[in-house]
Every structure is written in structure tokens, then in C-alpha cells.
C-alpha positions in Angstrom: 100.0 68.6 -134.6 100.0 70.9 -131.4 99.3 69.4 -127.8 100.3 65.9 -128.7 103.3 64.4 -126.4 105.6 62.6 -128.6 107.4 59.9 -126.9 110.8 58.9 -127.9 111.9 55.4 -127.8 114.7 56.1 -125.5 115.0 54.5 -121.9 117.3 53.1 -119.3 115.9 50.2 -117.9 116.8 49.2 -114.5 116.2 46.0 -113.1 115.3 44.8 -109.8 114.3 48.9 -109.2 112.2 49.9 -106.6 109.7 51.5 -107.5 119.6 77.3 -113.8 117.0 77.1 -112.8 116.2 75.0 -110.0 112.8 74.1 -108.6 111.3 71.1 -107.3 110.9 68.2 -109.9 107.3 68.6 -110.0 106.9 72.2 -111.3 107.5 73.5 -114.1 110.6 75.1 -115.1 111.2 77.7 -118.2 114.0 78.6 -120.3 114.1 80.9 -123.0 115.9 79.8 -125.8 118.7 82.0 -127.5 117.6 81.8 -131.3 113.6 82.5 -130.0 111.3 80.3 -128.4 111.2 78.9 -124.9 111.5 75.5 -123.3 109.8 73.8 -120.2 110.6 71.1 -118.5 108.7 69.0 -115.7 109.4 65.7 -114.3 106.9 63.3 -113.6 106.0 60.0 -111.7 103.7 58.0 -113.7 102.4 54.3 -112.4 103.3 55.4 -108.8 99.3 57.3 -107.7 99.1 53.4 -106.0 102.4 53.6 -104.0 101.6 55.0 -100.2 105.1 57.2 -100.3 104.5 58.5 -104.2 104.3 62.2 -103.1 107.4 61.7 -101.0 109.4 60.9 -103.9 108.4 63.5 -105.5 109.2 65.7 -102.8 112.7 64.5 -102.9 113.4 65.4 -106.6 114.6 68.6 -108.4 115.0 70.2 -111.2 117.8 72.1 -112.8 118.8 73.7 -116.2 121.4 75.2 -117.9 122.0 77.0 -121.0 125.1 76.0 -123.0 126.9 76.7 -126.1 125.9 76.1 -129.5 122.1 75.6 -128.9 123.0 73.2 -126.1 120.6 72.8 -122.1 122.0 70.9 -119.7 119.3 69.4 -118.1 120.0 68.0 -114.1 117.4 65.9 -111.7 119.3 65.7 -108.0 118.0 65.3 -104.8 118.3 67.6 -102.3 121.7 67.3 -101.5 122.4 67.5 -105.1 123.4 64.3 -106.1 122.5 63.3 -109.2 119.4 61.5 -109.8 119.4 61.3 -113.8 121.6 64.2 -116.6 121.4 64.1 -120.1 121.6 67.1 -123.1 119.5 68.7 -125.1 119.7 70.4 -128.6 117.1 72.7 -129.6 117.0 75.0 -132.4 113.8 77.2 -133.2 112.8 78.9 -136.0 110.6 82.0 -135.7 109.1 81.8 -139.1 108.1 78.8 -139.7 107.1 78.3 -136.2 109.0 74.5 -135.5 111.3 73.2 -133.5 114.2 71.0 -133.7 114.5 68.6 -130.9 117.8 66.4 -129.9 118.2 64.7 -126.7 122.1 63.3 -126.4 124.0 61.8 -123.8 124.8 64.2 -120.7 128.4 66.0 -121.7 131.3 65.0 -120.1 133.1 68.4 -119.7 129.5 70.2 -118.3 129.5 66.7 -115.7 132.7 67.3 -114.1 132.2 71.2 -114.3 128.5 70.6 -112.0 130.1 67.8 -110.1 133.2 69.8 -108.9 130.6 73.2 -108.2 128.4 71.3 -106.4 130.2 68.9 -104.1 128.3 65.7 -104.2 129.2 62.9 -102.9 130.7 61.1 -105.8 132.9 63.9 -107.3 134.3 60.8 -109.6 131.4 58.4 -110.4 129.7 59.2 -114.2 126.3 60.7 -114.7 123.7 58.6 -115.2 122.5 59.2 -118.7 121.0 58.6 -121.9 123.4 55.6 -123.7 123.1 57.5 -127.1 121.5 60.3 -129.3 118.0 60.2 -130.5 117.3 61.4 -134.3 116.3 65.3 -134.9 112.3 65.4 -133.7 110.4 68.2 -135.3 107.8 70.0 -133.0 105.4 72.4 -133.7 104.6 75.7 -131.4 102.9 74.2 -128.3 104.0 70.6 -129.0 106.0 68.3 -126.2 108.2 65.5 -125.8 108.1 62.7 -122.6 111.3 61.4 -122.1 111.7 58.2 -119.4 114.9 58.7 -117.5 114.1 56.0 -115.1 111.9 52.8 -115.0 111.1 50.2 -112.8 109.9 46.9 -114.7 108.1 45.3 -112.1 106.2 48.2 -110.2 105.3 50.3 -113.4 107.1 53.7 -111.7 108.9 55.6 -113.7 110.4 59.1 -113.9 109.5 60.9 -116.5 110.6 64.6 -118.1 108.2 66.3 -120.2 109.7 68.9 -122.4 107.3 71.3 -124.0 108.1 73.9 -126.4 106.3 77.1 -127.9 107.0 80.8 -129.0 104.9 82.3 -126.8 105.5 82.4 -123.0 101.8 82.4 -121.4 101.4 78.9 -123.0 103.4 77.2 -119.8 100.9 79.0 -117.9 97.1 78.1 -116.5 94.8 81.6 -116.9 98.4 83.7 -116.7 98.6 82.6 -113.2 101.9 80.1 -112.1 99.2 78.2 -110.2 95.6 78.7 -108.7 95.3 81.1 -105.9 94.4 80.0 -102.6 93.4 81.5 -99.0 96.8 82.3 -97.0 97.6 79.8 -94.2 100.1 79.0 -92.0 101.5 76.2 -94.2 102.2 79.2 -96.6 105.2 80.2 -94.3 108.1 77.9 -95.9 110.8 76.7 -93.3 114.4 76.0 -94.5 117.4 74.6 -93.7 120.7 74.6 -96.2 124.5 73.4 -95.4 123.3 72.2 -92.1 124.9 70.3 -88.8 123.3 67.8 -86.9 124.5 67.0 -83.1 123.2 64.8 -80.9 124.4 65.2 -77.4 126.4 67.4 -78.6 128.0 65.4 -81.2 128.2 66.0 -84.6 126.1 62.9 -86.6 125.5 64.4 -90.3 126.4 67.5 -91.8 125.6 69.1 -95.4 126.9 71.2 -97.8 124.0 71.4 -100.3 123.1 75.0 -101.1 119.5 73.5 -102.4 118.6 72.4 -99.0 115.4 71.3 -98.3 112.2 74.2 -97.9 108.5 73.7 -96.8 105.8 74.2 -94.5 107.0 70.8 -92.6 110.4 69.6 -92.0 111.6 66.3 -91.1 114.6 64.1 -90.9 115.5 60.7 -90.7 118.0 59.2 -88.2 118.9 54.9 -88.2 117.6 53.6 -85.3 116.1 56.9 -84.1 113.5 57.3 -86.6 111.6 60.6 -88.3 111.3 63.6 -86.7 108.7 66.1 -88.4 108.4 69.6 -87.4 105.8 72.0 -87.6 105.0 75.9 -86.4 101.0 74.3 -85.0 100.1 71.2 -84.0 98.1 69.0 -86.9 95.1 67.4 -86.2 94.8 63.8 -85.8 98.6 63.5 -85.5 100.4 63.0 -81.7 102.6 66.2 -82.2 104.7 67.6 -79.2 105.8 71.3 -78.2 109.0 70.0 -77.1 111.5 72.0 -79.6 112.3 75.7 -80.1 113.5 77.6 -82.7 115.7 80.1 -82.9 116.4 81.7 -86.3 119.4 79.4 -87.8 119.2 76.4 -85.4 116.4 73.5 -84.4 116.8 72.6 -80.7 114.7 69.6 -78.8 115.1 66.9 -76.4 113.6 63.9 -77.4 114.0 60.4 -75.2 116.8 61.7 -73.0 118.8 62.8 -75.6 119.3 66.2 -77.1 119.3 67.5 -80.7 120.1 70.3 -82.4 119.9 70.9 -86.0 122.1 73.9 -87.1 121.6 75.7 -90.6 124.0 77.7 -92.5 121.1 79.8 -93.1 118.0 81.3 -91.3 115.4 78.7 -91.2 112.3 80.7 -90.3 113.5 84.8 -89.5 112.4 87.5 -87.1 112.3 85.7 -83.7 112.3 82.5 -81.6 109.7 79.9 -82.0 108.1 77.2 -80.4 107.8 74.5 -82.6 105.7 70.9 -82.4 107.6 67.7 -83.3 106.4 64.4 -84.3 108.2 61.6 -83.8 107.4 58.7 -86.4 109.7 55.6 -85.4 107.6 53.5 -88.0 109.2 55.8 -90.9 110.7 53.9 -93.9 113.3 55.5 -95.6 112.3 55.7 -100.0 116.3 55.5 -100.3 118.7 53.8 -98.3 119.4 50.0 -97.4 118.4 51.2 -93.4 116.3 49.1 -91.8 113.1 50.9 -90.3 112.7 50.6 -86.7 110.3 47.6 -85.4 106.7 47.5 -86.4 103.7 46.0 -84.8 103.1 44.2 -88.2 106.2 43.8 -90.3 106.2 44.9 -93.7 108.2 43.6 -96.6 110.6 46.3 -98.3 108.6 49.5 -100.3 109.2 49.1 -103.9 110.9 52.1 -103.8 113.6 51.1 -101.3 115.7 49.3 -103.5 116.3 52.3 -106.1 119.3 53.4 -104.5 121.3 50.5 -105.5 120.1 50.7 -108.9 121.1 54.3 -109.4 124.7 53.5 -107.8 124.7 51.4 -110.4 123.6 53.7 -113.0 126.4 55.8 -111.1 124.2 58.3 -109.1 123.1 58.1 -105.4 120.1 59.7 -103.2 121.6 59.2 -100.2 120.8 62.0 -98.0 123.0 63.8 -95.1 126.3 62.0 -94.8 129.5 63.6 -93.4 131.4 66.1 -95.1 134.4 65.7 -96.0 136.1 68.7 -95.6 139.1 68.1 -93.2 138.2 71.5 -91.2 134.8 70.3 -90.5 134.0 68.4 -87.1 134.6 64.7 -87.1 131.3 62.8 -87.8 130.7 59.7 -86.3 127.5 57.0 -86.5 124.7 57.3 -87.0 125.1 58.1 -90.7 123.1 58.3 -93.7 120.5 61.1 -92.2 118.0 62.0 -94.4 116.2 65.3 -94.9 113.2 66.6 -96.5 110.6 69.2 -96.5 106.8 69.2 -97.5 103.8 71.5 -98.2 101.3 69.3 -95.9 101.0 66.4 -93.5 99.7 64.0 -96.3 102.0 64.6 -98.1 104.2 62.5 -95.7 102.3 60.5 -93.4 98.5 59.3 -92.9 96.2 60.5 -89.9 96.5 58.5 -86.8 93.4 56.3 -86.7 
């Protein structure tokens, strides 16, 4: 039956949670498959429209596949530093004339895991994926039909993660009207900033450095320092929010002084080309961190712990992290020193990370 989502009865339950290719988690990515047909996947995060940071999180996630041998994807949800959020397999066979699909989702492949962990340097080249605990039965799908696969759920909250795999023989299905997505009027939050295999210094001492060649892209950057807070940075100011002209930048490198103390945020890359620009910084000290055990700096009305704080210890556990920025650990690199555990993100608009200033 076409357009139904079939969902298997596979999950990994985590308790006490807090609630090729290679695109944001959120869009959809497409793989053509090697006997006919193509394959799409999308991650999702049902249950969390109620949770104040929900877009964040889904900011923080992406999405990566890879074609194997014998029929085999590799499918791979990191954050931005590419550690691994959640891996598994998938078998898919298509037949062009009968129009069906043969769908099995297995248990990430140990060879592929320590071939991705050893490319992409994260931060625990030795700890296992976390996975699938077995194989599902063969699924049969018709042209257009899809799958929803929970790779992470939080009991108590109702969030999960969720990968919807679709799968048809003809390509403009996986689009709306032909078009990736609606067009819209060109603004300045259509001029992506990014930063990849960066170096952060504070008075001129080196506090987190990167080697992710994902990075993190968007019309807004921020990142997170303990006891320092956010810092969001944009090419205008935003209205209703106290942003300050106090940074510049200048192709590859961030530069501002903030509270006495000087930054600079130095990317392998260029972050913005063609020229040096002023640039408006928030500072939000009331920022807590999705990931990490970090405590938030002091509030005018303490808050218990987001739901979603606690899911970093439940992924360790699952043996993946989403911590963001630590040091590097390549003995020619500058010697870090605390603060540690930076975080870094990007985003397409300010509501996406933060509510207007009443």
C-alpha cells in the first residue's frame, strides 16, 4: 500500500534520557541504489514540538550515508564534530519489475565502524557504535512506501529520534513540486557563515580546538564557553535582541573583546569570503547547554535541568558522545588548557536559538 510508514518493532530504550552524503539531520538525503531504485533518509524528533530547545537539537544533528558492498548503506547520525550520535546498516534490494523493495535494517558493521571512526577522528576512536542490538526480518515495500525506525528514545519525556527511510523508482517523488524546498525572497540570513577544524584562544590562549571537517554552517553562529556563557554572532543586528558591534571578521578568523578579555576564533577555512566584516555579538550568560553535565551560569529564577541535558550520559553509555569542541589530541597542536567542553553550532534564524527579549 503506497504512502503508509511501516514501523518496525525495533528500539533502544534508554533510561533516565533527557529528552556520503552528509546534510543536516532534518533534510532529506538521497541515495541511488545500485540494482535500481533510490533511498531517502530523514531523521526526525517526534514528542519534542513542547521542549523550548527542540529546534536546537535538531540543529545539532546530521546525516550521513554510505554505499557498501553487497547491497549494503551505512547509515551515520553525528553531531557536528562528528561523533557518533546513533549507526546501524541497511540491506536493500529493488526489483525494477515488480516494482518492491526488500528492506533489512542490521546492526551497524564492525569493519565500516572502525573504518569511519579512524577517518573521521572523534573523540572515542575505541568506544562501539551505538546501534541496533539485532536484525529485523526482510520488510517488503512498495514504490513510494517508507519505514520509521526509533534510534533513540526517552521514556519519560516522549522525545525520540527517529529515521524515516523512504523508497521509490522514481526520483521526483522525494521532492515537493520538483523543487528541494519552497522558494523564498533573498535575505541576509541567506548568506551561510562557517567555521570547520577551528581554534579557540582566549587571551591569547588556546581553550578548544576541532578537527571536524563537518563544522558547523548558518546564518548565525554561536558557541558555548563554562562559565562564560553563549556567544551568537550575526552580520546585522536582530530586533528585539541586545546585540553588540563589538567583533570583526576577517575572512578565516572571529575577533572580539568581550568583558576585558579577548577572543578569537580561528577556522581552518574561510568563514564568510571577500573582505572584513563587522559583526554584532550577543552574549547569552543564561544559555543551557542540550549536552554536557556544565552547569549554566546563575539565573534570576533557577531552573531545574532541560530534559534534554541528561542525554549525554545516556549515549556514553550507549557508547557515543555529543560533546562538542574539546582539545585535540594531536601532539603538534598547541596545548589546551580549561575551560573545556566548548560547544559550537550554527542556525538559520534567531528563533531557532533563543526567544525575543521581552
Amino acid at each position: 500500500m503506497r504512502g503508509n510508514i511501516w514501523v518496525l518493532l525495533i528500539s533502544i530504550q534508554l533510561l533516565c534520557v533527557a529528552g556520503a552524503a552528509q546534510n543536516p539531520a532534518k533534510r532529506q538525503l538521497v541515495l541511488q541504489l545500485s540494482n535500481g531504485g533510490f533511498v531517502a533518509f530523514r531523521s526526525e524528533t517526534p514528542g519534542s514540538q513542547n521542549l523550548p530547545d527542540s529546534r536546537s537539537l535538531a540543529s545539532l544533528l546530521y546525516s550521513q550515508a554510505f554505499a557498501g558492498e553487497n547491497r549494503i548503506i551505512h547509515r551515520v547520525i553525528t553531531d557536528s564534530q562528528q561523533n557518533v550520535v546513533f549507526g546501524y546498516d541497511l540491506l536493500v534490494s529493488a526489483d525494477p519489475m515488480t516494482k518492491k523493495f526488500s528492506l533489512v535494517v542490521l546492526p551497524a558493521d564492525e569493519a565500516f565502524r572502525r573504518t569511519f571512526v579512524k577517518d573521521s577522528t572523534p573523540l572515542r576512536p575505541n568506544g562501539p557504535f551505538a546501534t541496533f542490538p539485532k536484525s529485523t526480518t526482510p520488510q517488503t515495500l512498495d514504490d513510494g512506501d517508507a519505514v520509521s525506525l526509533e534510534l533513540l528514545v526517552n521514556n519519560d519525556s516522549g522525545v525520540k529520534i527517529v529515521d524515516v527511510v523512504s523508497v521509490t523508482f522514481d526520483r521526483t517523488r522525494f521532492r515537493d513540486g520538483g523543487l528541494e524546498s519552497a522558494p523564498k525572497d533573498f535575505t541576509l540570513d541567506a548568506v551561510e557563515l562557517a567555521v570547520k577544524n577551528y581554534r579557540l584562544s582566549i587571551n591569547g590562549t588556546v581553550v578548544s580546538s576541532s578537527k571536524s571537517t563537518i563544522g558547523v554552517t548558518g546564518a548565525l553562529l554561536w558557541l558555548y564557553i563554562p562559565e562564560r556563557g553563549r556567544f551568537i554572532f550575526s552580520l546585522v543586528p536582530r530586533e528585539g535582541y541586545e546585540f553588540q558591534k563589538v567583533a570583526v571578521l576577517d575572512e578565516n578568523r572571529i575577533v572580539f573583546t568581550l568583558n576585558n578579555e579577548q577572543y578569537e576564533w580561528l577556522s581552518a577555512a574561510s568563514i564568510l569570503p571577500n573582505g572584513t566584516w563587522n559583526l554584532w555579538v550577543l552574549h547569552d550568560t543564561n544559555y543551557t547547554p542540550l549536552f554536557g553535565s556544565d552547569k549554566p551560569l546563575p539565573r534570576t529564577a533557577p531552573k531545574g535541568p532541560n530534559v534534554l541535558d541528561k542525554i549525554q550520559g545516556a549515549l556514553m553509555n550507549q557508547g557515543a558522545t555529543l560533546t562538542l569542541g574539546v582539545p585535540s589530541r594531536d601532539n603538534k597542536s598547541p596545548v589546551v588548557v580549561a575551560p573545556q567542553r566548548v560547544m559550537v553550532g550554527g542556525a538559520d534564524s534567531m528563533e531557532n536559538l533563543l526567544p525575543k527579549s521581552p
